[in-house]
C-alpha positions as CSV (number, residue, x, y, z in Angstrom):
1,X,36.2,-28.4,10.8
2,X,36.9,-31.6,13.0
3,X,39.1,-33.7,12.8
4,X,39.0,-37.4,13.7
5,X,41.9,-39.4,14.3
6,X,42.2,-41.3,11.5
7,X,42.2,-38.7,9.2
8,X,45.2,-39.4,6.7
9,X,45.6,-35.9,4.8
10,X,47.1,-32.5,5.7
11,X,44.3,-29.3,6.3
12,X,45.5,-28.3,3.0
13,X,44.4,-31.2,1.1
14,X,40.8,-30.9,1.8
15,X,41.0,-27.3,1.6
16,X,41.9,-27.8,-2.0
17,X,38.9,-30.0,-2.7
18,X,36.5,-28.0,-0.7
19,X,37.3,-25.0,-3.1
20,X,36.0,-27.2,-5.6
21,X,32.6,-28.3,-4.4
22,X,30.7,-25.9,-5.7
23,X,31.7,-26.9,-8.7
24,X,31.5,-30.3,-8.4
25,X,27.4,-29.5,-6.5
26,X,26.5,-27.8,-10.0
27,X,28.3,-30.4,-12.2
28,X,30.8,-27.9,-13.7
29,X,33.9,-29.6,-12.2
30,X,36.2,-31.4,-15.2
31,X,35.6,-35.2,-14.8
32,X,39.2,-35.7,-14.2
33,X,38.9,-33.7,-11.0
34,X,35.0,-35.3,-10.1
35,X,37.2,-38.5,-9.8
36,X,40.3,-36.7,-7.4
37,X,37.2,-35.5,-5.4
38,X,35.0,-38.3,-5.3
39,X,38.2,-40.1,-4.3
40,X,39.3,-37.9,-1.5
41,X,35.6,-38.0,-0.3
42,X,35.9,-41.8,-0.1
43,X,38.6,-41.2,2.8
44,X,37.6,-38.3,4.5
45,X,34.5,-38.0,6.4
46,X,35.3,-34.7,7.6
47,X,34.9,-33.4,3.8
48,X,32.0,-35.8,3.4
49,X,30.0,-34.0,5.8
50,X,30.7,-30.8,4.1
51,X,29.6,-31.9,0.8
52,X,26.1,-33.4,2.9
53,X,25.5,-29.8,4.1
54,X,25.8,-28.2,1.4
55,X,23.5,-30.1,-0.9
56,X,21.1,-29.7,2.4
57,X,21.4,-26.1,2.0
58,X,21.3,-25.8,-1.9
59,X,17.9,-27.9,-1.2
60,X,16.5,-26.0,1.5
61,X,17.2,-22.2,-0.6
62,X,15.6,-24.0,-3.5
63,X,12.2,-24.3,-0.9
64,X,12.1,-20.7,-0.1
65,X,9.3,-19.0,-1.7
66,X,10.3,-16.2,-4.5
67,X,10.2,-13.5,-2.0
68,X,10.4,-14.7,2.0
69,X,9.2,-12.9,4.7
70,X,11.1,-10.2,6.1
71,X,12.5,-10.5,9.9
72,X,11.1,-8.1,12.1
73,X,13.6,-5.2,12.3
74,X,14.8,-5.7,16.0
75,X,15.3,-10.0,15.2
76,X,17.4,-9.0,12.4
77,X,19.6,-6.4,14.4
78,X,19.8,-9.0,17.2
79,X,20.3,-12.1,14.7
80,X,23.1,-10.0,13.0
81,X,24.4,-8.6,16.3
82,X,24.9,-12.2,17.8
83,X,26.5,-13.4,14.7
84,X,28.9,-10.2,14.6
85,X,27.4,-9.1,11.6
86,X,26.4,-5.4,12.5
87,X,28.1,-4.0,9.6
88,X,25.7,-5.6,6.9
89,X,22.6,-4.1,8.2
90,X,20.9,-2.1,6.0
């Protein structure tokens, strides 16, 4: 993650609320701790852009069809090969 110069918290306190975003995304987080988040957020747009991504992501695997189309075998080995994946092929 970057960080920009006028960030005023430690790594480790948007570490802790980024373990909770998934959470919060699927409104299972304890409203006590929406309102720490939502707080935190408020100051850090480092965190803010994570939280934008991943609801862009949530929304974009909610647009895949039921069953998507399958790479062609030698994409995926070189998708998976460039991301240092090799060990998850099938």
């Amino acid at each position: 993650m970057i960080v920009t110069t006028d960030h005023q918290h430690t790594a480790g306190d948007c570490q802790q609320m980024l373990t909770q975003l998934n959470d919060y995304v699927d409104g299972e987080l304890a409203p006590a701790l929406c309102i720490e988040l939502e707080t935190h957020m408020a100051d850090c747009e480092n965190c803010r852009v994570v939280l934008d991504t991943l609801g862009k992501t949530i929304y974009l695997v909610k647009q895949l069809d039921e069953e998507p189309d399958e790479l062609p075998e030698d994409v995926e080995q070189r998708l998976f090969a460039v991301l240092d994946l090799e060990e998850y092929l099938p």
